[in-house]
C-alpha positions in Angstrom: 0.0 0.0 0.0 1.3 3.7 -0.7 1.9 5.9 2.1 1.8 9.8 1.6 5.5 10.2 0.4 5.4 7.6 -2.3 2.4 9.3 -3.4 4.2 12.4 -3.4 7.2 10.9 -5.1 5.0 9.8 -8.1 3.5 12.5 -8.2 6.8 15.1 -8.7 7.6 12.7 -11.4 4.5 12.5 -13.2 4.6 16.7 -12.7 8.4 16.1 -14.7 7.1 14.3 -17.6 4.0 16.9 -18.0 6.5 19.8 -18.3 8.5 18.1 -20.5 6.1 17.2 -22.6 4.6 20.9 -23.0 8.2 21.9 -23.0 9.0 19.9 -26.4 6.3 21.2 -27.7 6.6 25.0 -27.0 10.1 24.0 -28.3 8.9 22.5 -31.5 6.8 25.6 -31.9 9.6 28.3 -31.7 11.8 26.5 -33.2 9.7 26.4 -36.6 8.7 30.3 -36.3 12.8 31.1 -36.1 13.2 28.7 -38.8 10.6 30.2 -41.0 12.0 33.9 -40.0 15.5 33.3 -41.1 14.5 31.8 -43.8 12.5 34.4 -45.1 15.6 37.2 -43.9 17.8 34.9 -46.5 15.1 34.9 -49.3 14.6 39.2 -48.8 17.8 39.8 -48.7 19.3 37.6 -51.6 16.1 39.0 -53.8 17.0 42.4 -53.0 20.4 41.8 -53.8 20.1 40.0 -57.3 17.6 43.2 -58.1 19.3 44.1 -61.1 19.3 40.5 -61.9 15.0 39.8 -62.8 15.3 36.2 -64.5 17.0 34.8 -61.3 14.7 36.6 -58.9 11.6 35.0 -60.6 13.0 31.9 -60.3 14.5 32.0 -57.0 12.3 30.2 -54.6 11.2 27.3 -57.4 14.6 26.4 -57.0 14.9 26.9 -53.4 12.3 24.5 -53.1 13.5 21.6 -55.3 16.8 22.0 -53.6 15.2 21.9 -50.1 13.4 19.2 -50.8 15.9 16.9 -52.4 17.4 17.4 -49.2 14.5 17.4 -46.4 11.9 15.7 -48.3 9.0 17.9 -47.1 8.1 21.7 -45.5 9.4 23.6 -48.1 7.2 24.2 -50.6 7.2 27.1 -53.0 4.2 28.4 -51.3 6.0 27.4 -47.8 8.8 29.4 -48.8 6.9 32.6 -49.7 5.0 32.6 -46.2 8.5 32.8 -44.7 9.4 35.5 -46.9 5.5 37.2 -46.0 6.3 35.9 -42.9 9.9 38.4 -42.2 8.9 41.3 -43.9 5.4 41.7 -41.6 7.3 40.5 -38.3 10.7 42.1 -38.6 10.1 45.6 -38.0 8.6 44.9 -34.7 11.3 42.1 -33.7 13.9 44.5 -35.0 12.5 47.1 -32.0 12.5 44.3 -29.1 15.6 43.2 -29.7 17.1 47.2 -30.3 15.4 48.5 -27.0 17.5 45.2 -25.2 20.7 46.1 -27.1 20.0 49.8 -27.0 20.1 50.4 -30.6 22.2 47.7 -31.9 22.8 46.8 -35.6 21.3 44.5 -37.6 23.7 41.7 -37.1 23.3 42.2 -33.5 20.1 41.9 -33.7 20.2 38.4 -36.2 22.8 37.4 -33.4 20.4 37.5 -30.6 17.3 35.9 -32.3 20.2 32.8 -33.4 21.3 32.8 -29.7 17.9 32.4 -28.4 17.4 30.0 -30.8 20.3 27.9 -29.5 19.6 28.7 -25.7 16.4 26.3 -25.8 17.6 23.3 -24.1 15.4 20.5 -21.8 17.7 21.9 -18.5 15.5 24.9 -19.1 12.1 22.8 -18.2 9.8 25.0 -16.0 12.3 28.1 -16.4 10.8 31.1 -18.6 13.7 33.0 -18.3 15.4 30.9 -21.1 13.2 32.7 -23.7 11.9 35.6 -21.7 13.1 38.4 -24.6 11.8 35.6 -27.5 9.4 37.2 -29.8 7.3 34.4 -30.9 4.6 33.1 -28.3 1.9 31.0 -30.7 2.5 28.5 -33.1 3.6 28.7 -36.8 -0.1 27.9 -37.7 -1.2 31.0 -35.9 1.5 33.2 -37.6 0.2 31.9 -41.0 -3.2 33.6 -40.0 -1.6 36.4 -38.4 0.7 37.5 -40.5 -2.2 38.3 -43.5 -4.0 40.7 -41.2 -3.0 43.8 -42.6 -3.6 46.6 -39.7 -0.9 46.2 -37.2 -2.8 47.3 -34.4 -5.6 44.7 -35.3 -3.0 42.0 -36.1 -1.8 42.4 -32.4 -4.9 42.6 -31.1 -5.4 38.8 -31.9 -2.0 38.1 -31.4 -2.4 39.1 -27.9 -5.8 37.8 -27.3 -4.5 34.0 -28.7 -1.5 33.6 -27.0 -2.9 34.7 -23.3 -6.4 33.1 -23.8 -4.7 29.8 -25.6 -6.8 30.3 -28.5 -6.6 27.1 -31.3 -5.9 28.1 -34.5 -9.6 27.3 -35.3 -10.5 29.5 -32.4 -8.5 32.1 -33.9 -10.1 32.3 -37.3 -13.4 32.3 -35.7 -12.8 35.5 -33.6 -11.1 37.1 -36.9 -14.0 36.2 -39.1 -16.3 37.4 -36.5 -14.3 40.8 -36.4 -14.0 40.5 -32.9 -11.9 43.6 -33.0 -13.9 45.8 -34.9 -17.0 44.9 -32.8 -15.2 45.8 -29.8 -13.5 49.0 -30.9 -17.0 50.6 -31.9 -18.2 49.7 -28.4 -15.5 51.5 -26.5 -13.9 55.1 -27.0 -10.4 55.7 -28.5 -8.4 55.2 -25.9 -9.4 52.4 -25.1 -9.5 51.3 -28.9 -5.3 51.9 -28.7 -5.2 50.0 -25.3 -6.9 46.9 -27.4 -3.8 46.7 -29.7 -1.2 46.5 -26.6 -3.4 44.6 -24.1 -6.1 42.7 -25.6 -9.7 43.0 -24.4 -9.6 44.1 -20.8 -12.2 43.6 -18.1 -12.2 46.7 -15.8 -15.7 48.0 -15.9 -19.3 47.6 -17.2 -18.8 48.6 -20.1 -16.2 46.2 -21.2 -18.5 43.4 -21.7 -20.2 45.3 -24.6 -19.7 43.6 -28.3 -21.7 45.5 -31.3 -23.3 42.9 -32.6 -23.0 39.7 -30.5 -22.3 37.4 -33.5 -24.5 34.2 -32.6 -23.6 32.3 -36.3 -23.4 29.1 -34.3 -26.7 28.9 -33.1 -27.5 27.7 -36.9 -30.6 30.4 -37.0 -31.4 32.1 -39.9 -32.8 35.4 -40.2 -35.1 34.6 -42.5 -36.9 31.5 -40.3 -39.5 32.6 -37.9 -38.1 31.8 -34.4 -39.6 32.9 -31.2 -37.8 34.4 -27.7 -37.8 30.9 -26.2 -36.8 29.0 -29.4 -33.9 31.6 -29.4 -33.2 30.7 -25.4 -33.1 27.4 -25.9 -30.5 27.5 -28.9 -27.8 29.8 -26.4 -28.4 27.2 -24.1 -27.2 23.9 -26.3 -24.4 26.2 -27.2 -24.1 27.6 -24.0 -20.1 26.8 -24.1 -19.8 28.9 -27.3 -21.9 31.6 -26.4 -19.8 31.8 -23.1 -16.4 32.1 -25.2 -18.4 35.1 -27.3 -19.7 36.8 -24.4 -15.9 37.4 -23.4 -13.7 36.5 -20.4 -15.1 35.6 -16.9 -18.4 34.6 -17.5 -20.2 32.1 -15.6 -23.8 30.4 -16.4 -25.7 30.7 -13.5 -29.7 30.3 -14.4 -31.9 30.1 -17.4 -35.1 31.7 -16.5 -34.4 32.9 -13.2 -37.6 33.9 -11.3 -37.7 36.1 -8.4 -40.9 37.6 -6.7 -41.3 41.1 -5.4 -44.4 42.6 -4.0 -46.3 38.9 -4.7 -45.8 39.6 -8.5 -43.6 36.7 -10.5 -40.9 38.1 -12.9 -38.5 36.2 -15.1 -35.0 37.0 -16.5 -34.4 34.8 -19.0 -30.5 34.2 -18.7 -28.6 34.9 -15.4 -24.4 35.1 -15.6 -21.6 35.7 -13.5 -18.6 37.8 -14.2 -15.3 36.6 -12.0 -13.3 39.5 -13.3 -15.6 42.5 -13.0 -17.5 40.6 -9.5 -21.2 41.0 -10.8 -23.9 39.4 -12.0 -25.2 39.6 -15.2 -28.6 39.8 -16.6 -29.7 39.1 -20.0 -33.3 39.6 -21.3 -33.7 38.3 -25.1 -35.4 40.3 -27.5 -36.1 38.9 -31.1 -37.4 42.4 -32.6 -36.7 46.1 -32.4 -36.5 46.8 -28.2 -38.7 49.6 -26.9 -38.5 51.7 -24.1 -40.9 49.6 -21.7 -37.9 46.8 -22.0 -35.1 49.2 -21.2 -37.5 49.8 -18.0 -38.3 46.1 -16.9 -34.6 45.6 -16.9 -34.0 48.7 -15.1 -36.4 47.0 -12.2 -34.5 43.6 -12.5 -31.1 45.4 -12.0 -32.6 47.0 -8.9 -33.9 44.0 -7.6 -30.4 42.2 -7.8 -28.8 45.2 -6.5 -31.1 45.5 -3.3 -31.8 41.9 -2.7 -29.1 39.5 -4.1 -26.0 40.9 -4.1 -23.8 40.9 -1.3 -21.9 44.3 -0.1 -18.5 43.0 -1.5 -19.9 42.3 -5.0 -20.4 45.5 -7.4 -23.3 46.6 -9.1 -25.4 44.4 -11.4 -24.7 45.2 -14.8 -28.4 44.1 -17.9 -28.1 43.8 -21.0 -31.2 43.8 -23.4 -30.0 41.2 -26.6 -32.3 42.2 -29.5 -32.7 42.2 -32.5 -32.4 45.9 -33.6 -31.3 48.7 -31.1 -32.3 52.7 -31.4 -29.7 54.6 -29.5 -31.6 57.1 -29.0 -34.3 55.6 -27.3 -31.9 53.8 -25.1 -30.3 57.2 -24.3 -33.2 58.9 -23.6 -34.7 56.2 -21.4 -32.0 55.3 -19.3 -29.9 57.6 -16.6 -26.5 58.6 -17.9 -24.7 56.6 -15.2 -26.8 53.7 -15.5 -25.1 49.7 -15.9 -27.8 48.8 -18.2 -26.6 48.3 -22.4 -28.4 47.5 -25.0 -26.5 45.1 -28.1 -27.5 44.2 -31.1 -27.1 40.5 -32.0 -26.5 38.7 -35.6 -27.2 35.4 -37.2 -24.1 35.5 -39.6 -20.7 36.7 -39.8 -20.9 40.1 -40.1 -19.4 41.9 -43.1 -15.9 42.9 -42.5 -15.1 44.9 -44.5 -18.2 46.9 -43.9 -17.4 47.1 -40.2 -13.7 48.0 -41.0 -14.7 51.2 -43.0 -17.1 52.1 -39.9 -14.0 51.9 -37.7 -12.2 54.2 -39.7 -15.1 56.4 -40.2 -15.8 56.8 -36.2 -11.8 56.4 -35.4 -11.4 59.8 -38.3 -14.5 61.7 -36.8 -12.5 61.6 -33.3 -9.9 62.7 -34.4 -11.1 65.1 -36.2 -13.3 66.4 -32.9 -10.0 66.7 -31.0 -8.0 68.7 -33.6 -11.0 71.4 -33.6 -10.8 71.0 -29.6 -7.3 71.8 -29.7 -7.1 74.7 -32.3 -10.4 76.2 -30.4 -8.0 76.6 -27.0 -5.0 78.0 -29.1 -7.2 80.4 -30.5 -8.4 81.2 -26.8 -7.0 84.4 -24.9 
């Protein structure tokens, strides 16, 4: 029979084999991103040196390839090899800074030095130590890069780059939240600075208001828009994909009640989905709304807020934060209903994948008129006495 130490002994070891199994595969992970980086360094610089030389450039990387793969059999396709190249020339201007602001302005075969000694500092004696690659610049895997790397706006690219690395987002996960223009629907529900703090810190959640997505993209729910579906039949669909719509609601949620009913004043009221937010410390209150929300719903969530607030919550938890899911929203009504300090939101959702494109040119539009506000801001105090 085992006493407590032998189960303590097996345990340490079973703990060594789990790190060095996530270990060699961080490791494998890494070591394909630097692979793929200096490969696509070598391929920039050798096209931009044969130039003057067009008949070899446009044949440089077919024959790359067949070489390669004489010699390694596989990975190094044509198409592999101009993802490496795509690959440098999006990621090198930002690795180029790191590594500069550690060698305080170093040159660039300083800089190639310290990415190839990082590369060869990655050892198993380093298991459990995250010193050995503290300054390395690549954090996902080279499937991630290949989706990252296409997203044109830097400050959106590390947006998700951010967001995948410190939520552990699969590369499936990761396409989702980029074709569901995660960042876009969050950046028109927040103000700019916090629409520059997305880029550096991913989405943050520090008050009410950062549980807010414009629309909540519910493709999963396998609705249509053009099928008749009712409030319950809607429900009941978030609730067999209550996993998913947990991950699209955002970070910290927790599934407390599916119509929750409380009674005040010997009258029955229901709210149809009740959550928990770790990070913010509140509950949550959802009411479904399949059409166009009027103002006698922003009201009966206004009483279900207070009710939580007065009789639920305890003193250590903050204030209960409803949001009305519907259909169509009319800002104004909503702003003209509700108090300006209120923690009651109203968001649209949508069956489909919003157009991204469409939401893109909106983000520029709102991002410009901002701008714009501030610079006539600014010129009207210069002008001042």
């Amino acid at each position: 029979m085992k006493n407590q130490n032998t189960n303590d002994f097996f345990e340490n070891v079973a703990q060594i084999i789990e790190k060095a199994r996530r270990f060699v595969g961080r490791t494998a992970d890494l070591t394909m991103c630097v692979t793929y980086y200096e490969i696509g360094c070598l391929i920039v610089e050798e096209e931009q040196g044969g130039k003057a030389r067009a008949e070899y450039g446009r044949g440089l990387l077919a024959e790359l390839s067949a070489f390669l793969t004489e010699r390694f059999k596989k990975g190094f396709s044509e198409t592999n090899l101009k993802n490496a190249r795509t690959f440098y020339q999006v990621y090198s201007p930002s690795i180029r800074q790191i590594m500069s602001d550690e060698l305080k302005g170093g040159d660039k075969a300083q800089i190639r030095q310290t990415i190839s000694d990082e590369f060869q500092s990655i050892s198993l004696l380093n298991i459990g130590h995250s010193k050995s690659v503290k300054t390395y610049p690549f954090r996902l895997g080279w499937s991630h890069y290949q989706i990252l790397m296409r997203i044109k706006n830097d400050d959106e690219r590390r947006f998700y780059e951010v967001e995948a690395e410190r939520q552990g987002w699969t590369v499936d996960f990761l396409k989702r939240q980029y074709g569901s223009s995660l960042y876009e629907r969050l950046a028109l529900s927040r103000n700019k600075e916090e629409v520059m703090r997305l880029a550096k810190e991913g989405q943050t959640m520090e008050e009410p208001r950062s549980v807010l997505k414009n629309p909540l993209v519910l493709e999963f729910l396998d609705l249509t828009e053009d099928t008749a579906y009712s409030e319950t039949d809607l429900e009941t669909a978030i609730i067999s994909k209550l996993s998913q719509f947990l991950l699209e609601l955002g970070k910290g949620f927790l599934f407390e009640a599916r119509q929750k009913r409380f009674t005040y004043d010997e009258e029955h009221f229901m709210v149809d989905l009740v959550f928990y937010n770790r990070l913010l410390g509140c509950y949550v209150l959802i009411d479904l709304k399949n059409e166009k929300i009027k103002h006698q719903d922003l009201g009966q969530m206004q009483m279900y807020v207070n009710y939580y607030d007065r009789c639920v919550k305890t003193d250590k938890e903050n204030p209960t934060i409803g949001i009305l899911l519907c259909r169509e929203k009319n800002d104004s009504i909503v702003e003209m209903t509700l108090p300006k300090d209120t923690n009651i939101y109203a968001s649209e959702y949508s069956l489909y994948l919003p157009d991204k494109a469409l939401l893109q040119r909106k983000l520029a539009e709102w991002v410009k008129e901002f701008e714009d506000a501030q610079d006539a801001i600014q010129k009207n105090e210069d002008v001042q006495p």
